[in-house]
N, C-alpha and C positions, 0 to 999 in steps of 0.2 A: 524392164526385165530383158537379159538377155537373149537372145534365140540359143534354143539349145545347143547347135553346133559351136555357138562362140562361148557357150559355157564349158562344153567339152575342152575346145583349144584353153580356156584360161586357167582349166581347172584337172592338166594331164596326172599332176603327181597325188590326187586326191580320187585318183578311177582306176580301173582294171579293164586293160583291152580286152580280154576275154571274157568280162560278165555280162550276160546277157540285160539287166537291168541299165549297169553303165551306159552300154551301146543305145538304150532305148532313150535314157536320158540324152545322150546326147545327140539323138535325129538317126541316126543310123540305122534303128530298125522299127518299122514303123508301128506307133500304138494310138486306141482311139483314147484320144487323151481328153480327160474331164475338170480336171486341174491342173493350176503350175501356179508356185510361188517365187521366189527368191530360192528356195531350199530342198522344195516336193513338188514332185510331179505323180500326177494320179492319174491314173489310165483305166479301162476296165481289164477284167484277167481274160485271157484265151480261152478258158474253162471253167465257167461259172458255175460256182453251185450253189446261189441263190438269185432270183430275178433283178436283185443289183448285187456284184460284187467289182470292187474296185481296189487295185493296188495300189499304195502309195509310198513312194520310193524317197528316202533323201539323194538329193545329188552326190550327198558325198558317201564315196563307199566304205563300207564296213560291214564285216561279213554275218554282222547278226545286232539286233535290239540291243544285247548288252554291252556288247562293243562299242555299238553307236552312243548308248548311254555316259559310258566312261569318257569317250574321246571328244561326245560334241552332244550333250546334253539339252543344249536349246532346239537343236534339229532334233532330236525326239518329241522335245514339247512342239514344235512345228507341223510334227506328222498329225498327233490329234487335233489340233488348232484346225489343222487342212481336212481332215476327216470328220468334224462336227460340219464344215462350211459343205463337201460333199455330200455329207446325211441329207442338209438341207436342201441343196440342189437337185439331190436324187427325191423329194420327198417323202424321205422315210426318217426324216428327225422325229418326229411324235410319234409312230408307232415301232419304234425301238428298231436296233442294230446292233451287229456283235461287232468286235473289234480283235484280231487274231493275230498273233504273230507265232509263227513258228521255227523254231531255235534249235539250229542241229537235225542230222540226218534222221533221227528216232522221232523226232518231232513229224516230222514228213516236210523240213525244207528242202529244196530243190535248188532255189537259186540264193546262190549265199552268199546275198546284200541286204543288210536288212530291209524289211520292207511291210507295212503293217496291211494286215486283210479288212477290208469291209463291208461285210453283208447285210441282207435284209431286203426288204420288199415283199415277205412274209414270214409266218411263225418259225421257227428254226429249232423250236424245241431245245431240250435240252442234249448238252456234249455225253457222249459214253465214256 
């Protein structure tokens, strides 16, 4: 696998100098990272809000799930692929996790790469 910076360098026309996700892929800003594939890198979020949450990003940028969907469909299937093997490493595959992405400003996205949420490590209850 590459080290991130040299994924950055080989991979300039497929990132946004200005997104904060980019830049984390590619070494620039630093995050506690829990995974990395070929495709996804997974780190914990800055602001948890449950006692595991973890974001997991494709390297390649695109500004939302569906986007990403259209333009590179196997890095979607990559993100859950990377987020069961996460469940298990966080040990919270058996007693269940949510899986969130959120899409657009009304949504409550903030940073617009896509990037899928994963929580748990207790009850979560149900969404309002």
């Amino acid at each position: 696998m590459k080290p991130r910076s040299a994924w950055r360098a080989s991979n300039l026309g497929r990132m946004s100098d200005d997104c904060l996700f980019c830049r984390i892929v590619a070494g620039e800003i630093p995050a506690t990272v829990v995974h990395e594939t070929k495709t996804i890198l997974a780190f914990r979020d800055i602001a948890p809000q449950a006692p595991v949450h973890v974001v997991l990003v494709p390297k390649l940028h695109e500004p939302h799930a569906v986007a990403l969907a259209e333009r590179a469909p196997g890095e979607l299937t990559d993100l859950f692929v990377a987020a069961g093997e996460v469940a298990v490493a966080e040990g919270i595959a058996d007693s269940g996790f949510r899986l969130l992405f959120n899409t657009g400003a009304d949504a409550g996205q903030t940073v617009f790469h896509a990037h899928l949420h994963l929580l748990g490590g207790k009850p979560l209850g149900a969404l309002a």
